[in-house]
C-alpha positions as CSV (number, residue, x, y, z in Angstrom):
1,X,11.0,1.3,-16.7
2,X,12.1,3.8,-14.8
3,X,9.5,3.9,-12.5
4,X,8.8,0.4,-11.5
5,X,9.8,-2.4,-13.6
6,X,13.1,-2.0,-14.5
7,X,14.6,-0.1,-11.1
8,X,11.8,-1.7,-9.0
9,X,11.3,1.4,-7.0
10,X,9.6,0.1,-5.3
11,X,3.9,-1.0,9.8
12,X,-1.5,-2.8,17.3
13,X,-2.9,-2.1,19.8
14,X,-5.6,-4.9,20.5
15,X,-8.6,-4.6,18.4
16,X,-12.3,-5.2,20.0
17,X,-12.6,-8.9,18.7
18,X,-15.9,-9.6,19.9
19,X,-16.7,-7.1,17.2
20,X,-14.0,-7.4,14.7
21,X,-11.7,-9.9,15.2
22,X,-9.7,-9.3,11.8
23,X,-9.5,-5.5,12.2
24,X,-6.7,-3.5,12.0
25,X,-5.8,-1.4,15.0
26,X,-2.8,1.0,16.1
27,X,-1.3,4.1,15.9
28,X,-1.0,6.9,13.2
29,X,2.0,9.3,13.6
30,X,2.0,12.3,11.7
31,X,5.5,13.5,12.0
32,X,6.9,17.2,11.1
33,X,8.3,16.8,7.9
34,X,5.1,16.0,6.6
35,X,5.3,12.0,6.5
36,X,2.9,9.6,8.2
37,X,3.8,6.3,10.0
38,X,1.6,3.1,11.2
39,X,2.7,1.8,14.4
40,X,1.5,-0.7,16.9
41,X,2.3,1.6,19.7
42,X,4.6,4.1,20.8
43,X,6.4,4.9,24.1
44,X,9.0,7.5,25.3
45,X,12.4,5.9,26.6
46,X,15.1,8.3,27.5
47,X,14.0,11.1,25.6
48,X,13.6,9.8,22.7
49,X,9.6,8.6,21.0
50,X,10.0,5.1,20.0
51,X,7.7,3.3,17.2
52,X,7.2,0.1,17.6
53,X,5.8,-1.2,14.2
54,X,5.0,-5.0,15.9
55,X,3.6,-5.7,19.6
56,X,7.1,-6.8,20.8
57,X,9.4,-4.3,21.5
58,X,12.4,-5.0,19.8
59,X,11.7,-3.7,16.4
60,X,11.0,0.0,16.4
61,X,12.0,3.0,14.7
62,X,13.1,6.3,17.3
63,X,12.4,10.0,16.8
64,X,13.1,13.3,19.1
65,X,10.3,14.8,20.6
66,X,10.0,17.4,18.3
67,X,9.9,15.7,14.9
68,X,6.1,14.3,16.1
69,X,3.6,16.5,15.3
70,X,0.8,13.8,16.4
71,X,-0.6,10.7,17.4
72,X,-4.0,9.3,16.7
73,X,-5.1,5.6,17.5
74,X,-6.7,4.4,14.2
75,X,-8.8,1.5,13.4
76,X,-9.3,0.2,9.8
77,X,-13.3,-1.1,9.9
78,X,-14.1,-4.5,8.3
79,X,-14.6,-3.4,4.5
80,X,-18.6,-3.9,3.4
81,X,-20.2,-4.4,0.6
82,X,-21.2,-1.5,-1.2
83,X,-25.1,0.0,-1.2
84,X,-25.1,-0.5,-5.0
85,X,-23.6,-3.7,-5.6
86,X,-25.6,-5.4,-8.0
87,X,-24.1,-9.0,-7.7
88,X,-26.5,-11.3,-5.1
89,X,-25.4,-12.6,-1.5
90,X,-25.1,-16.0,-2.9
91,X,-22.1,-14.6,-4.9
92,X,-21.0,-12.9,-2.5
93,X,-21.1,-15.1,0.1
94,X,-18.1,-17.5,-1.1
95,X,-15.2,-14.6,-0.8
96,X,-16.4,-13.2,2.3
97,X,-13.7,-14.7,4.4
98,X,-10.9,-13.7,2.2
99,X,-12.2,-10.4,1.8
100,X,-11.4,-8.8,5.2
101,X,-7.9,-7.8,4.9
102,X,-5.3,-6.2,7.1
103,X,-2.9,-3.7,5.7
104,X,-0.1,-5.8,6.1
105,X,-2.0,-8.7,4.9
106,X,-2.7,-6.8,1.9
107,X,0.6,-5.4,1.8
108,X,2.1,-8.5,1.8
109,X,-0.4,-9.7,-0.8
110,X,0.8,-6.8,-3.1
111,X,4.3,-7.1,-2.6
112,X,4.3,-10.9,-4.1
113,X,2.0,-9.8,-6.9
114,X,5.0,-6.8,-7.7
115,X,7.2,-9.1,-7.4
116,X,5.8,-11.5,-9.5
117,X,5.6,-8.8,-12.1
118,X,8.4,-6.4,-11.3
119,X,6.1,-3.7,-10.6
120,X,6.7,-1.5,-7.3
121,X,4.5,-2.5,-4.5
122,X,4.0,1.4,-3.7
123,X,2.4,1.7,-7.6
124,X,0.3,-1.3,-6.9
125,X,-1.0,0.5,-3.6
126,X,-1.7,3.5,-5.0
127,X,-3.8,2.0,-7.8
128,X,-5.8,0.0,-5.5
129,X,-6.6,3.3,-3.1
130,X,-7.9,5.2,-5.9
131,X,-9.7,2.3,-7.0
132,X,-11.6,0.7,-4.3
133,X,-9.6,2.1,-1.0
134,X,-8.8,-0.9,-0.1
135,X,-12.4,-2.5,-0.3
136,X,-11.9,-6.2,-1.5
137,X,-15.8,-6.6,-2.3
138,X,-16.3,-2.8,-4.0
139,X,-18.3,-2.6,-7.0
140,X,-18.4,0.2,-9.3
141,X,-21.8,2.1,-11.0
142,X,-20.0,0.3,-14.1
143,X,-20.1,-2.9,-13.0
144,X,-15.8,-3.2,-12.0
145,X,-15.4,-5.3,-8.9
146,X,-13.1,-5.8,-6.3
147,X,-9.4,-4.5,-5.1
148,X,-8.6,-3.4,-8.2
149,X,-11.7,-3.3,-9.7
150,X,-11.7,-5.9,-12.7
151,X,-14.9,-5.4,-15.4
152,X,-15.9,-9.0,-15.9
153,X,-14.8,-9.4,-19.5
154,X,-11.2,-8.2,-18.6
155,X,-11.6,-10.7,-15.3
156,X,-12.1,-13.6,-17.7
157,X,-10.0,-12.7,-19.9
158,X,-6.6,-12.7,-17.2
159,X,-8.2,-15.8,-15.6
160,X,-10.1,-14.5,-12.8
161,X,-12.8,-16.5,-11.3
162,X,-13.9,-14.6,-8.5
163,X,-13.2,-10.6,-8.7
164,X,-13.8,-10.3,-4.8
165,X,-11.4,-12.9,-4.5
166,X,-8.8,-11.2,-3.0
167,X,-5.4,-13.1,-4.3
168,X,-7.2,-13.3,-7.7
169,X,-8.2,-10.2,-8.4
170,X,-4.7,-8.5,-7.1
171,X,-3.0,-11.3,-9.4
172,X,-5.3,-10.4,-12.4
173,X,-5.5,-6.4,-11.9
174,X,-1.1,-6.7,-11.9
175,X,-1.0,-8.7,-15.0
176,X,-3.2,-6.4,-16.5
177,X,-1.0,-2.9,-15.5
178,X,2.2,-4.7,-16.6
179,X,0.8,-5.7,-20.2
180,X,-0.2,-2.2,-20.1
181,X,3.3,-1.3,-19.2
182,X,4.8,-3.4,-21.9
183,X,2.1,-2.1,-24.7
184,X,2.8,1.8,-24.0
185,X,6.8,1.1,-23.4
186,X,7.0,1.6,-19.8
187,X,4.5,5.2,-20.4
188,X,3.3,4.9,-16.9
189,X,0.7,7.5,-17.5
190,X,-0.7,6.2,-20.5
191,X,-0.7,2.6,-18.5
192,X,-2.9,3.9,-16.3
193,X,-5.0,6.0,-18.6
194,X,-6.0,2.8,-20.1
195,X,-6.4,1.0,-16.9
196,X,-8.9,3.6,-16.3
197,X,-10.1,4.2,-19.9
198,X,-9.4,1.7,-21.7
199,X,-6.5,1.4,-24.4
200,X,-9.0,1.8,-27.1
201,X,-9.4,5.4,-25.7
202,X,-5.7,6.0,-25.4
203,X,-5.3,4.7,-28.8
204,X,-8.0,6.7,-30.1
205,X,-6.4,9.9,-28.8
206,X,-2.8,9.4,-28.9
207,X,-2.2,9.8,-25.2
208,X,-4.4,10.4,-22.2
209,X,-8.0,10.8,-23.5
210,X,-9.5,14.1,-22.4
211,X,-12.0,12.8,-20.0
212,X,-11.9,15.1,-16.7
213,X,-11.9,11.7,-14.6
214,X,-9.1,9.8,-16.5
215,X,-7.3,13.0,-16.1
216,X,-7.9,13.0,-12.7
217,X,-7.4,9.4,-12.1
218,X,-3.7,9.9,-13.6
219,X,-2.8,12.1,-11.6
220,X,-4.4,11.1,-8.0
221,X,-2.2,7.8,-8.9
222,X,0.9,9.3,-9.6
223,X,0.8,11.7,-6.9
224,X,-0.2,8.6,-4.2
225,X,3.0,6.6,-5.9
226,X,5.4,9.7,-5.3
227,X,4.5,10.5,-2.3
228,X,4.7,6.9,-1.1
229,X,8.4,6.7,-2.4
230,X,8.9,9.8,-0.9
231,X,8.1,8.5,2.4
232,X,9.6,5.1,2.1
233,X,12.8,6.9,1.0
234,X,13.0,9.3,3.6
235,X,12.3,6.4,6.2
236,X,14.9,4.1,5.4
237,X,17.3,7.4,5.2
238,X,16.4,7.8,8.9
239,X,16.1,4.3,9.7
240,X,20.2,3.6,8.5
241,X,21.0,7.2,10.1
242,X,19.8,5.6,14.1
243,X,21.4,2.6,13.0
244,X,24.6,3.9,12.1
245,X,25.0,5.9,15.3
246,X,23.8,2.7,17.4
247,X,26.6,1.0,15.9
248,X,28.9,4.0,16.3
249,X,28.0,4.5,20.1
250,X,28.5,0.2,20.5
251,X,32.2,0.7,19.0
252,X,33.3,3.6,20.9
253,X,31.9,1.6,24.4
254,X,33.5,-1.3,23.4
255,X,36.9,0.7,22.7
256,X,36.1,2.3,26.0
257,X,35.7,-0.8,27.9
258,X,39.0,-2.3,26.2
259,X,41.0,0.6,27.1
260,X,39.6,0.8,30.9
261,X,40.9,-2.9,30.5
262,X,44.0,-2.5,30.3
């Protein structure tokens, strides 16, 4: 696939524990160019903005002035369960722990389901925003729970004992897009239709069924998935440019001191 299976094409400041110990908490920064990036903090050092994407300070990414356009301190809340959930505290209860999830946490998560699967972790990530935004215990007016929002029957049948599991329903809800994948040859539209639809649907119509919020759904994934490339490209472009020139300035120092040397 061109997309994701075949190429694969396929980051705090303290956060109030007494009130949520397990929340996320840090910095967004909206550069110029359009992009965002997740930091932990940011400080200026010799003109230069610095990212730092962990609490230490060695790994960080470095931008001009000008290339910010903002910073905001963020906090992703605790995710809860939803007003119309129909399932019962007692069922609830067993998956509450595993259900509060960081984004790197649930990054990481993602990334060994993809992997597991050859699917891009930035496709994953888009299909769980536009299902459940990240909420771990979300259940839908149909019934669908969790992450990526499993119907029970589907659950069952890819082996999922808990939905709001987490690990299980991210490992059920891959399996489920990459036999989707395989079915429609790598079609990653039609994939998704039915993910949304179901395949019957897609079947039924020869492509994307012409329901307004499969349509939709299609095409809030897709453009999540680009834009997420997009961004990931671009950073690692800018990412190897600083790095190069690092390494360029350490050569011609070193040449520098070896010819003051002698």
């Amino acid at each position: 696939m061109q997309l994701a299976k075949c190429a694969k094409l396929a980051l705090a400041a303290t956060a109030i524990a007494a009130l949520a110990p397990n929340a996320w908490a840090g910095e967004l920064v909206s550069l110029r160019n359009g992009f965002e990036v997740r930091c932990d903090h940011h400080a200026e050092v010799e003109g230069h903005v610095r990212l730092y994407l962990t609490t230490g300070e060695d790994n960080y990414i470095e931008f001009g002035p000008q290339e910010i356009a903002g910073v905001e301190h963020v906090v992703d809340p605790l995710p809860e369960p939803p007003a119309d959930s129909k399932a019962p505290p007692a069922q609830l209860q067993p998956s509450a722990a595993s259900a509060i999830l960081s984004p790197a946490d649930l990054h990481q998560m993602l990334a060994v389901a993809g992997d597991a699967h050859n699917l891009d972790v930035d496709l994953l990530a888009s299909l769980v925003k536009a299902e459940s935004n990240g909420n771990a215990r979300a259940v839908s007016r149909t019934g669908a729970r969790g992450l990526m929002q499993l119907m029970p029957g589907t659950a069952a049948e890819l082996g999922v004992a808990d939905s709001f599991r987490p690990e299980e329903n991210v490992r059920g809800g891959s399996s489920y897009l990459d036999a989707l994948l395989t079915h429609y040859h790598d079609n990653l539209s039609l994939a998704l239709a039915a993910y949304n639809a179901g395949p019957a649907a897609v079947d039924r119509y020869h492509g994307i069924p012409p329901y307004h919020e499969t349509r939709a759904y299609v095409a809030r994934v897709i453009h999540e998935f680009n834009r997420r490339v997009i961004a990931r490209e671009s950073l690692a472009r800018q990412i190897h440019t600083r790095q190069a020139e690092a390494a360029k300035a350490d050569t011609s120092e070193a040449l520098a001191s070896a010819a003051a040397g002698h």
